[in-house]
N, C-alpha and C positions, 0 to 999 in steps of 0.2 A: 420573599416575605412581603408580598404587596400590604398589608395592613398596616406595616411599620412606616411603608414609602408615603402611604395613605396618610399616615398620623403625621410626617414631616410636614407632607404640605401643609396641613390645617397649620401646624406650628410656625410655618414662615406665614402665613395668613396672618395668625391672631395676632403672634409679636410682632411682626415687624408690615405688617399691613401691605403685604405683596402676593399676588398669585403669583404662584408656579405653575409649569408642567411636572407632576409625576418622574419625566426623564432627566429631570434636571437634580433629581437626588439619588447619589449616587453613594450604593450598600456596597457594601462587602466581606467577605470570613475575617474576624478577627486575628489578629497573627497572635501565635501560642505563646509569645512571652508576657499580653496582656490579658486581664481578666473581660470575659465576656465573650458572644458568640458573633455579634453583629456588629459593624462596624458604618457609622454614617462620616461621609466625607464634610465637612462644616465650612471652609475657602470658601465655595461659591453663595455662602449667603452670609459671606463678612460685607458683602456690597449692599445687603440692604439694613442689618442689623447697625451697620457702622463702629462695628466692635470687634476687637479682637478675635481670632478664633477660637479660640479655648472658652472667652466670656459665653461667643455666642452656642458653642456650644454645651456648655453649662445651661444655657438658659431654655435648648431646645430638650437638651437630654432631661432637665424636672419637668417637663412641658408633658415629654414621652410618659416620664415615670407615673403623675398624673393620670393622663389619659391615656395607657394603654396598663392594661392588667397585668400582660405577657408578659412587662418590663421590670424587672426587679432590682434592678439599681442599674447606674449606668458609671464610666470616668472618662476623663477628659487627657487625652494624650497629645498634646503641638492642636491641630486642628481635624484629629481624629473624636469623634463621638462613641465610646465603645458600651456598648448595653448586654448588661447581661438578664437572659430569657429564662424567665421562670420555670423550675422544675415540672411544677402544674403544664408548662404548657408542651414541654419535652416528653411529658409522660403520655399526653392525651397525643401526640403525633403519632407517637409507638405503637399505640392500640386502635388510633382510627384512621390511619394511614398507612402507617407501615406493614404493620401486618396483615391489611385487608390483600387479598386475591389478586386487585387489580391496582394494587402499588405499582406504579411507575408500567404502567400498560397505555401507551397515548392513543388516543381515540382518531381515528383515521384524518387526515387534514384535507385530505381532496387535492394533494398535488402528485404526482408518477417520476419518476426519476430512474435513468435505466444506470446501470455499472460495467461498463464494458470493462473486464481483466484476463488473463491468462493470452491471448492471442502468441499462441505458439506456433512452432515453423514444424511443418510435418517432416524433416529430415532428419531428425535426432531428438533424444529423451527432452525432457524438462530438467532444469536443472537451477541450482540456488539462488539466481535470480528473478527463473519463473518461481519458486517458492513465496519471496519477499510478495513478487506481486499477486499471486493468489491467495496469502493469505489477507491482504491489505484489500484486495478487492471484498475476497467474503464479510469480511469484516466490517467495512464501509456499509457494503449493502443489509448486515445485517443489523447494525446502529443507523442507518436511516428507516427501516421499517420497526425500531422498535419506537422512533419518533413519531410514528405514523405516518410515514410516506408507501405508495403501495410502489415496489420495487421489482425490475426487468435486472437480471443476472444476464450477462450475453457474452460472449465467446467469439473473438473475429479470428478464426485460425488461416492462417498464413500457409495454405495448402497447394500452392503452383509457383512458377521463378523456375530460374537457372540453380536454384540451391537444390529444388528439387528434383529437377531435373539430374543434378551430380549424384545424388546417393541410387536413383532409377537407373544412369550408366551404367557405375561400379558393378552395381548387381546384376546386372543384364553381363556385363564381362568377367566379373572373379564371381558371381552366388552361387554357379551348377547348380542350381533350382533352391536354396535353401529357402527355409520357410520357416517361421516363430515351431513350429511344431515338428519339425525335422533337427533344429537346434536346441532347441529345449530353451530360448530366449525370447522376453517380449517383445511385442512387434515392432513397439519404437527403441529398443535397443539394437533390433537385428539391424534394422535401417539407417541407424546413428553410425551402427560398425561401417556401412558401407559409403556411410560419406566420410569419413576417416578415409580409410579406402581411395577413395577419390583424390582427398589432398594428398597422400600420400606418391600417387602415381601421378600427382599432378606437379611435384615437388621434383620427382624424378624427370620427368620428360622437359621442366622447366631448367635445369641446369644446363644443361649445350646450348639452348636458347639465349641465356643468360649470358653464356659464354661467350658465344658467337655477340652479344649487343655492346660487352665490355673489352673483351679482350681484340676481337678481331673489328669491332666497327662495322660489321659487313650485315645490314639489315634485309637485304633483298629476299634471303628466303621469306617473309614476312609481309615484306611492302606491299604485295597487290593484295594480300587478305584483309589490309586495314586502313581504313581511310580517313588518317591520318597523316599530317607534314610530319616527319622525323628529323630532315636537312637540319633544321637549327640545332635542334639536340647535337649530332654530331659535329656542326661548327662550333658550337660550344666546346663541345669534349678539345675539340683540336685546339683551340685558344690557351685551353688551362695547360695542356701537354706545352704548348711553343713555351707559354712565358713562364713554366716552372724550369725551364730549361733555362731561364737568364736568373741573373742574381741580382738586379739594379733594385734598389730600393723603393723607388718609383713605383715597379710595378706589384708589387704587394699587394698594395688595397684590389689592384685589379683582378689577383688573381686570386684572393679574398673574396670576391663578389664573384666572381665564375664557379669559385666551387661552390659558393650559397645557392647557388642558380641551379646546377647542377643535383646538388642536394636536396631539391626543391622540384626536381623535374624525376626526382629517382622512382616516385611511385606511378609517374607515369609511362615510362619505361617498364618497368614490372608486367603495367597490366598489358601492355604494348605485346609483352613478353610471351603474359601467360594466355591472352587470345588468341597466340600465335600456336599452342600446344595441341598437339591431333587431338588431346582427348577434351578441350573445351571447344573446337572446332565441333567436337561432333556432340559433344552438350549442347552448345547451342543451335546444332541441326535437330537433338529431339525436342529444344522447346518450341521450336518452329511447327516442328510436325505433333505436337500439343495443339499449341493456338492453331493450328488446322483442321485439328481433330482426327488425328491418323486413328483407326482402330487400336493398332498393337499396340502402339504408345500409351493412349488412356486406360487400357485395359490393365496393363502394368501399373500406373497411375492409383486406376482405382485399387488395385491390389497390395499395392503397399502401402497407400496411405488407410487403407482398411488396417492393416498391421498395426500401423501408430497409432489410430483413435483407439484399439484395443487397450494398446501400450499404457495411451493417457488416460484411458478411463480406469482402467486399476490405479493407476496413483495417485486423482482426481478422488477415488474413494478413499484410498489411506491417508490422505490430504484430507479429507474430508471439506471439501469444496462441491460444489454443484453450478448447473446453468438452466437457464430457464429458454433461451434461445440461442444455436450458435451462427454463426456471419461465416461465410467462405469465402475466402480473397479469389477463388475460379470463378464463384457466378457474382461476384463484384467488380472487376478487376476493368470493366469496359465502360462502367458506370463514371457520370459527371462530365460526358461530353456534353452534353446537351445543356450541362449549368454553363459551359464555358460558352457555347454559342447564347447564352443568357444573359453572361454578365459583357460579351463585346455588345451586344444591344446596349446595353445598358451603362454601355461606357466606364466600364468596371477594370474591362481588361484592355490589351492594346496588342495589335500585333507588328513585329517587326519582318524587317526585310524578305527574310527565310520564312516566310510564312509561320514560325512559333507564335503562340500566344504568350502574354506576361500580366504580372499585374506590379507596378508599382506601390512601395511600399515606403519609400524613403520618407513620404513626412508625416509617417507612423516610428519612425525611430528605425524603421528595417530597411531592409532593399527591394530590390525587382528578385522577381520571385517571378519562374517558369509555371505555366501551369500545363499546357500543351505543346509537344516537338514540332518543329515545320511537316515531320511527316504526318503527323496527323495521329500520332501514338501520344496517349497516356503517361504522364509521368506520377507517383503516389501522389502527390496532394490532390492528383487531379478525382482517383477513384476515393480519397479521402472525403473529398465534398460528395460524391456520388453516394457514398455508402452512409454518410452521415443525412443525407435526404431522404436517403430508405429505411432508414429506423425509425427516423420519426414520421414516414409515410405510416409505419408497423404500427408503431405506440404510440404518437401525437406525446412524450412524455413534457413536460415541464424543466427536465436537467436533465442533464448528461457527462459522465464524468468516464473519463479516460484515466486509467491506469496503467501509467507507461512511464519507464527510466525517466534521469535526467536528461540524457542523451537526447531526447527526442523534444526538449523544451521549446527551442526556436521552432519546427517543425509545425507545434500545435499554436505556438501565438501567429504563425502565418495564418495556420487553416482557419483558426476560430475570426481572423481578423475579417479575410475571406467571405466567409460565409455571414459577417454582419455587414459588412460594404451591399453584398448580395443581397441584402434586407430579408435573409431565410427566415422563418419564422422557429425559436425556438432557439437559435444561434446565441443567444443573452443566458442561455442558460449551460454553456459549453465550460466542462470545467476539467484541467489538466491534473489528475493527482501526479506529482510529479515523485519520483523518490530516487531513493542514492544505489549505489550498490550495496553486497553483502561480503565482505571476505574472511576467510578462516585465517587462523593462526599457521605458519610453514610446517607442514609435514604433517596435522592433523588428522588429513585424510588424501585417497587415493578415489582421483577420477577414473570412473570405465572406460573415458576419453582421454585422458592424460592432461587437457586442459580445462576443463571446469568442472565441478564437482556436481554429479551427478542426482538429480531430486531421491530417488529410488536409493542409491549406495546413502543418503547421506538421511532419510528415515530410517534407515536399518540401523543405521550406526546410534542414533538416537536411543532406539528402545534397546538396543545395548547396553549402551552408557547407562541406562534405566533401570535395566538389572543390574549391575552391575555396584551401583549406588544402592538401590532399593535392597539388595540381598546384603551386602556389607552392616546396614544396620537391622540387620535380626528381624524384620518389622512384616514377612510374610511367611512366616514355617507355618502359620495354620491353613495357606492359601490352597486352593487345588492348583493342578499345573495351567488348567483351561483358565481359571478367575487369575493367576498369576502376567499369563501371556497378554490378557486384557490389560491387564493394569500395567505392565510394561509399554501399553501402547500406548495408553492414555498419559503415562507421566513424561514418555519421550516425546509425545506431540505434544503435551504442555509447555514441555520447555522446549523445545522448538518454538513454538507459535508467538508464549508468551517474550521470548526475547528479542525476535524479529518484532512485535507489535506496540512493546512500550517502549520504541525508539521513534520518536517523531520522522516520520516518513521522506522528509526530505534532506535526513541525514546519511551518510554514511556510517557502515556501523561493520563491528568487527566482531565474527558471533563463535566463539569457542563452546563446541558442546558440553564439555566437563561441568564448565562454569554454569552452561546453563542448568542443569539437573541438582545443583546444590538448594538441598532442602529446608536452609536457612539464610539464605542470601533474597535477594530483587529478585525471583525467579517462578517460574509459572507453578511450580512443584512445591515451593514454600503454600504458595497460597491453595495448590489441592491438598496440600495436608493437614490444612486452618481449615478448609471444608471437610475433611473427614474426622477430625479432632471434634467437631461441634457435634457432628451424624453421628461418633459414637458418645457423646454428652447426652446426646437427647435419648439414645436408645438404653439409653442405662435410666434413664430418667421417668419420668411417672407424670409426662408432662401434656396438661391437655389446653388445648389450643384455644377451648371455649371460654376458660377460665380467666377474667381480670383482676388481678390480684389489687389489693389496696395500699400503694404505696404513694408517697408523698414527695419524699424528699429523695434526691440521688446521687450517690457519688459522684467524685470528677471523670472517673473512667467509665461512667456510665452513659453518665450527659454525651460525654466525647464521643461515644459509639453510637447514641442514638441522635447528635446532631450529624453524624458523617452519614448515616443509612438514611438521613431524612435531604442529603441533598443530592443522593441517588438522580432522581431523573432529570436535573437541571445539570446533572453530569452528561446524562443522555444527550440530552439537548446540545453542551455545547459541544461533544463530539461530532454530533452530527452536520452542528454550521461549520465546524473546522474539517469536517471526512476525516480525521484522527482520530485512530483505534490507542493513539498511546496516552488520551485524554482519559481513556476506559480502563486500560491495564492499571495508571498508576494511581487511580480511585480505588483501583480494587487492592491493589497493594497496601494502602493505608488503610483500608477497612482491615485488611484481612492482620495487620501489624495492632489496629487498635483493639482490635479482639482478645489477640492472643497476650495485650495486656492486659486487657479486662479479665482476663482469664485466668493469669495468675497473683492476681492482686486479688478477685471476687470471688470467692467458693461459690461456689452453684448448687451442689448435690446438698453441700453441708451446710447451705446456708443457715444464718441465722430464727428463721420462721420459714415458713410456709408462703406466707406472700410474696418476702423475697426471692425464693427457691423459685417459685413461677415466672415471677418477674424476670429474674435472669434468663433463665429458660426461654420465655417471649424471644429477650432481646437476642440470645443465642439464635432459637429460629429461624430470626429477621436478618441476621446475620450471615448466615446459609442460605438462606433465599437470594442475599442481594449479590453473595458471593459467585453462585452457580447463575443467577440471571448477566452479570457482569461477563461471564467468562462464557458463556454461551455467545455472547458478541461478540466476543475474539474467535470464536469458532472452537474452543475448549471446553473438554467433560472433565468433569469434575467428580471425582471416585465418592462412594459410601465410605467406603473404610481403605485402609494403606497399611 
């Protein structure tokens, strides 16, 4: 409401003979247990007034009432200014704002910002993690372009490694040629089975291993394949055996700190362990013969990771997510050496003894940070910087936002730090969405994998839950089967979406499907059945769009619905500075809560006249507009009728 901000300043001018800035007056929503819409903060100009705050603002609030028409009386709460807004002016927002076409439509701003989300691993399905983050990405991208930014969707999939290499093993030794269409399975499930597969046999060949590193001490099968000291490790072990063998009290602490030591050395034994297994011996011979480029190798390569984009692209659609460009960690993966020969010019980075590259980081708050091995190989941050200067080689964008776990927080304040020391262009506008995980309640549900809940079993289970609920209340015996199974989709990816989305992203969050399909609670299915309740209001109704009916005055539940649709796109707005989707959800949640009291307080059909009856109707309309424009940002449809 810049008019209001406008009329403050004047008002510290004329009373109290000071200019301000504009930003030094500070609005905000009225809280509901006082009277009025608009709220001015009055503290900061008890320093020129020289008067109490309540005085002074008594003195600004009849200043306002005065000079602005909008203002129809104001009160005074501690050093709260609370003003209440003319019906006149609530009514005229309704009909020459709200309901115009291009309500809350922002006009392009002239800055690009890319979304990079989903980067999944080609060895197995997606699954409730990648969920969180592909809804969170669409969502993001589709609240910045409703702000008008013009918006890159981009895909860096995680398509090469030793992970992919395991499930290409397995299948070359247990798949007898199997194929998504010899199994009747999609292609990223068939390939998920066969990295199972792999741990599995990888679990077995590691126990004699294990055996032989614990029980017998005798590492030699091992020692020349790995280059690695082990001697301490086993001096170790032998210390804690001598001195669990004495009793003296003395040596307690010491053998307290041997086993800590030990403890602490166990995962590296393990991996000691499982490098030493013929079948990661011979993993890591086909990623060799990968990055060489063996034929047979890529050719399998290419053929199974053809299986998984198949895989991900059916559930990318029942997801209803999309990309505009995808990123390959194979034709990335060698990229950003030539930033690191950039940044030792430039005394960015340093190298030590072993010829590795680093960059110090310690009086940034962090540490030394690797960026190249002394052999001359890549470590990720390094193709991290590589692939971040080929995007914006692509799009010259203005921002960049990453959508990735918590997990990987430290990771990105390196790279971003990185890449501004580098003086990259473009680097200032590097931004981590960072978010929590997802987990189910125990025994909810059954992974294909046994341990994480599969994206595919767990949108089934969705539009289950959907029927399931939807049929219990009597609310579709006139449906076809076909407009039925629709609308099963639509209400279980509502409440899928909407519950993952109105939890602030950098929470952790615990999402029980039951819960979410309840069509009276916080839930995505509450507010598509606020949008079908209105679509059949209107269709019963005789309501024309053209028509301004003549009314004056408005109820309280009326005002309430037309000031909450009228602060629609400054809702936009601050999702988009915050890249929070649950800035969106829980606007829409309160519209769609304020409705359905207006709805049973205000007759509509039976109104009292005819003006009324339109009027309602309007704000009904407006209603369903902002509803389905809202949940369109969350990547949610919103049914006709239920």
């Amino acid at each position: 409401m810049d008019f209001i901000i406008e009329a403050a300043v004047k008002a510290v001018k004329q009373l109290y003979q000071t200019d301000i800035e504009p930003a030094a007056v500070s609005i905000q929503e009225t809280r509901k247990e006082f009277e009025g819409q608009v709220t001015i903060v009055t503290f900061p100009f008890t320093k020129f007034s020289r008067k109490g705050p309540e005085q002074t603002g008594a003195e600004i609030g009849e200043f306002l009432k005065n000079e602005l028409k909008e203002v129809a009386s104001f009160n005074v709460i501690k050093g709260f200014l609370n003003l209440s807004i003319s019906d006149e002016y609530w009514i005229s927002q309704l009909y020459n704002h709200i309901t115009a076409d291009d309500f809350a439509v922002a006009k392009p701003n002239g800055q690009k910002v890319m979304v990079e989300y989903s980067s999944p691993n080609t060895n197995k399905p997606l699954h409730l993690g990648h969920i969180r983050n592909n809804l969170l990405g669409y969502s993001v991208a589709e609240i910045l372009a409703a702000d008008g930014y013009e918006v890159i969707k981009t895909n860096l999939v995680n398509d090469r490694g030793i992970h992919i290499c395991k499930s290409m093993l397995a299948w070359q030794k247990f798949g007898n040629g199997e194929t998504p269409e010899s199994s009747g399975m999609k292609g990223d499930h068939l390939v998920g089975k066969y990295y199972v597969l792999f741990d599995k046999e990888l679990r077995e060949q590691l126990k004699p291993v294990l055996h032989e590193v614990y029980e017998k001490l005798n590492l030699s099968a091992f020692k020349e394949n790995q280059q690695v000291k082990i001697e301490e490790l086993l001096a170790t072990i032998a210390k804690v055996k001598e001195k669990r063998a004495q009793t003296d009290e003395a040596n307690k602490k010491l053998i307290g700190e041997l086993d800590d030591k030990i403890a602490g050395e166990e995962d590296k034994i393990k991996e000691i362990a499982k490098n030493a297994t013929p079948i990661m011996i011979e993993t890591q011979q086909m990623l060799q013969k990968w990055e060489a480029g063996d034929e047979e190798v890529m050719n399998l390569w290419r053929t199974m990771n053809g299986w998984v984009y198949a895989g991900f692209a059916e559930t990318y659609k029942q997801l209803g997510v999309d990309f505009d460009k995808y990123y390959y960690e194979s034709n990335t993966y060698l990229l950003g050496k030539d930033i690191i020969e950039e940044g030792l010019a430039k005394g960015v980075f340093f190298k030590k003894a072993d010829n590795s590259v680093w960059i110090d980081l310690t009086s940034d708050g962090l540490d030394e940070k690797l960026v190249l091995r002394g052999d001359g190989t890549s470590v990720y941050i390094t193709q991290d910087m590589g692939t971040a200067q080929l995007k914006y080689n692509d799009y010259h964008m203005d921002k960049s936002i990453y959508v990735v776990g918590n997990e990987q927080d430290y990771h990105f304040k390196v790279l971003f730090l990185i890449l501004q020391k580098l003086g990259k262009i473009g680097s200032d506008g590097l931004f981590h969405l960072s978010y929590g995980m997802v987990d189910l309640p125990s025994g909810k549900m059954k992974s294909r994998e046994g341990t994480v809940v599969d994206a595919d079993d767990l949108m089934a289970e969705m539009e289950t839950t959907a029927k399931e609920q939807t049929e219990a209340m009597g609310k579709v015996d006139a449906f076809s089967e076909e407009d039925k199974v629709a609308l099963y989709h639509t209400i279980g990816m509502g409440a899928l979406k909407y519950f993952l989305l109105k939890v602030d992203p950098k929470k952790r969050l615990l999402f029980d499907p039951n819960e979410s399909v309840d069509f009276q609670g916080h839930t995505g299915p509450f507010i598509q059945y606020t949008h079908a309740r209105i679509k059949s209001v209107l269709s019963r109704a005789d309501y024309n769009a053209e028509i301004k009916p003549v009314v004056t005055e408005l109820a309280g539940v009326e005002r309430d619905l037309i000031v909450l649709l009228n602060k629609y796109p400054e809702t936009v707005k601050e999702a988009a500075k915050g890249y929070s989707p649950a800035v969106i959800a829980n606007y829409v949640y309160e519209l769609a809560k304020t409705y359905n009291k207006f709805y049973h307080e205000k007759s509509i059909l039976q109104a009292e006249d005819e003006d009324s009856k339109q009027f309602r109707l309007a704000l009904s309309a407006s209603s369903a507009k902002v509803i389905s424009k809202g949940m369109k940002l969350l990547g949610i449809e919103v049914p006709e009728r239920m």
